[in-house]
N, CA, C and O of each residue as an XYZ file, in Angstrom:
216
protein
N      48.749     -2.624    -60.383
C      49.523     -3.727    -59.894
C      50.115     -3.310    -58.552
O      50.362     -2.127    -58.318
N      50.384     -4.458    -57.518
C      50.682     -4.041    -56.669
C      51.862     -5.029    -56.096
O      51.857     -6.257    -56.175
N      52.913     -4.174    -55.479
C      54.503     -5.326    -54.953
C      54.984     -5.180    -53.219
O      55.028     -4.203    -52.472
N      55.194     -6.138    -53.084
C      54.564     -6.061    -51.877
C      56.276     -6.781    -51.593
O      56.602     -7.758    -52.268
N      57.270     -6.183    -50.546
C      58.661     -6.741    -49.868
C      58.740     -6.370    -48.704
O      58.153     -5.381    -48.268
N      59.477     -7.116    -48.047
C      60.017     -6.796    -47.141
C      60.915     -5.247    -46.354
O      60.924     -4.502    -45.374
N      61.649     -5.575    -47.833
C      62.276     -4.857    -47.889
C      62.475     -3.903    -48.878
O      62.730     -4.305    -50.013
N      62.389     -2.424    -48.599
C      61.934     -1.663    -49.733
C      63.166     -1.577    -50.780
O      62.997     -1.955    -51.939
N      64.093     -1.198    -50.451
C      65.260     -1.416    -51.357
C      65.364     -2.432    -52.104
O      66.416     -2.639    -52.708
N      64.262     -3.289    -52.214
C      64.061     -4.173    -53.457
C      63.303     -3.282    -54.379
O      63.399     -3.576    -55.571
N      62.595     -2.288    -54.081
C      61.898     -1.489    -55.425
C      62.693     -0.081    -55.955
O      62.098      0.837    -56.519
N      63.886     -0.084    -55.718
C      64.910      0.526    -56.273
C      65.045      1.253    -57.343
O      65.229      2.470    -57.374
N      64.940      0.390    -58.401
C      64.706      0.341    -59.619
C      63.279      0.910    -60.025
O      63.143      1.860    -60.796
N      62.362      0.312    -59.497
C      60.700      0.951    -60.182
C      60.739      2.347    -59.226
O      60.152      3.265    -59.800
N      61.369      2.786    -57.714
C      60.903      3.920    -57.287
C      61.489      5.176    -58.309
O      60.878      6.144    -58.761
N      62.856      4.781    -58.479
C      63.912      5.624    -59.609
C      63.095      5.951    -60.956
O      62.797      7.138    -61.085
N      62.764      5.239    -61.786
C      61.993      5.498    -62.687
C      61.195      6.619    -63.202
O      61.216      6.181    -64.353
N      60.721      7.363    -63.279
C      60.135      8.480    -63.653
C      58.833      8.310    -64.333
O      57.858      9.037    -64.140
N      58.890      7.144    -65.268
C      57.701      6.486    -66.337
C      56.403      6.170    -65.883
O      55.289      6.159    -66.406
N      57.087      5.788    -64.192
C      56.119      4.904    -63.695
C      55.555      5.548    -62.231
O      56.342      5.733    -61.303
N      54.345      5.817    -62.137
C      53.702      6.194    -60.927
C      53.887      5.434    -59.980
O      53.795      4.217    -60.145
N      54.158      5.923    -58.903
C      53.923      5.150    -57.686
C      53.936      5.663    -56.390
O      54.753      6.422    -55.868
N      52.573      4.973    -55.777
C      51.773      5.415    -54.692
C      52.208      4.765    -53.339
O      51.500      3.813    -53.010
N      52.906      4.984    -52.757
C      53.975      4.306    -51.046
C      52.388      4.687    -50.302
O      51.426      5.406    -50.571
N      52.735      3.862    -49.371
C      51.488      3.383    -48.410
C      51.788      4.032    -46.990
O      52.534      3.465    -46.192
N      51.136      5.316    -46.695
C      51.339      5.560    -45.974
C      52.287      7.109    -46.371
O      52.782      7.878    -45.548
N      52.304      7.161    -47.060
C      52.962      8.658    -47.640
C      51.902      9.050    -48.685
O      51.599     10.225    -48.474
N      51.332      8.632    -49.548
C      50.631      9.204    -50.843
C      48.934      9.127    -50.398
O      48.327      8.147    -49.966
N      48.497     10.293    -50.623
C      47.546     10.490    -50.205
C      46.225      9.649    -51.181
O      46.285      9.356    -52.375
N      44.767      9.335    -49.959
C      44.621      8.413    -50.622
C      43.552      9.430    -51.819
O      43.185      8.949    -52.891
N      43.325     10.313    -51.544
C      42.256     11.169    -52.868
C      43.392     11.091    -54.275
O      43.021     11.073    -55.449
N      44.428     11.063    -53.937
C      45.297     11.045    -55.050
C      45.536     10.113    -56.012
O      45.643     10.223    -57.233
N      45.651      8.556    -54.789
C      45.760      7.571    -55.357
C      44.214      7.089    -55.978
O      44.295      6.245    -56.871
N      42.910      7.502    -55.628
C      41.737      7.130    -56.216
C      41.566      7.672    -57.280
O      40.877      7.174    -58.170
N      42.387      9.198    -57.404
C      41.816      9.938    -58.563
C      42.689      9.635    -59.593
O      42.281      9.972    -60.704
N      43.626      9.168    -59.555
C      44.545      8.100    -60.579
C      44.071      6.904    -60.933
O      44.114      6.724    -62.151
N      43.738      6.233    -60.458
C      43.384      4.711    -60.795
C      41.917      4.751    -61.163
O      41.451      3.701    -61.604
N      41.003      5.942    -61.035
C      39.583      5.854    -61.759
C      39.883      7.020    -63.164
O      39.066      7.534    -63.928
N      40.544      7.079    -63.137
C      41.056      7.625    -64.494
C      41.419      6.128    -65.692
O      41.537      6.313    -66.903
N      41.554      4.662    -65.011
C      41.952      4.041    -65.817
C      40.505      2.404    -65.109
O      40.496      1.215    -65.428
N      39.635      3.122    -64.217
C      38.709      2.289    -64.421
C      37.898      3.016    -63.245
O      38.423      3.272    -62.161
N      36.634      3.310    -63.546
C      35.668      3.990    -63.004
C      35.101      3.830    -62.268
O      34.239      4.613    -61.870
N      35.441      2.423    -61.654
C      34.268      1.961    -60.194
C      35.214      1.726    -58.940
O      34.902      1.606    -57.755
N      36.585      1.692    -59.606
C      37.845      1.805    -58.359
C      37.290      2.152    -57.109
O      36.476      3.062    -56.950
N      37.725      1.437    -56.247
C      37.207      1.170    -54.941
C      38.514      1.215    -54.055
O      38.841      0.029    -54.009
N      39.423      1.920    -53.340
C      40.607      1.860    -52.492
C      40.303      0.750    -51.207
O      41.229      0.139    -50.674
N      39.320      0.635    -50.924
C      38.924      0.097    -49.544
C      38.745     -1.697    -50.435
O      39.039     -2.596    -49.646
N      38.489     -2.016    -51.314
C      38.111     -3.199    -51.678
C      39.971     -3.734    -52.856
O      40.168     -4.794    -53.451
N      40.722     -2.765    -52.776
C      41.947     -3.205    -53.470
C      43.007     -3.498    -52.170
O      42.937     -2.774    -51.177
N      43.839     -4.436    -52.233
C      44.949     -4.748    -51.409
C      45.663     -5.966    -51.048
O      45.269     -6.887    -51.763
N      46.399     -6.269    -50.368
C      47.449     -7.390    -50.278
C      47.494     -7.840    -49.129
O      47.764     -7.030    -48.243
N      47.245     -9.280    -48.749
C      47.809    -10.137    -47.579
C      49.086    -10.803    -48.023
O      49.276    -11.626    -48.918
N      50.035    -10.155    -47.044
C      50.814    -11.243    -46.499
C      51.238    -11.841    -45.937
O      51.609    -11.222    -44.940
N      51.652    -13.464    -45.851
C      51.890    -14.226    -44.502
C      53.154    -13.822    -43.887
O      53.508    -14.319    -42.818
């Protein structure tokens, strides 16, 4: 899943967390973030996952 603000201090709460992984854009490397997410589906593609916003 992916959350997408303005403003990051809206993810406050999910960065604090511990339970929950999470990959910042532009800090987390991307072999890291592929080798996580094909652990939970095998054809994961980084270049074909992402978000427009207006």
């Amino acid at each position: 899943m992916e959350f997408v603000a303005r403003n990051c201090a809206a993810f406050q709460t999910i960065l604090n967390d511990k339970t929950i992984t999470v990959f910042e854009k532009g800090r987390s490397a991307r072999a890291d973030i592929e080798a996580a997410l094909k652990l939970q589906r095998k054809d994961f593609d980084l270049d074909k996952f992402g978000m427009v916003m207006p």
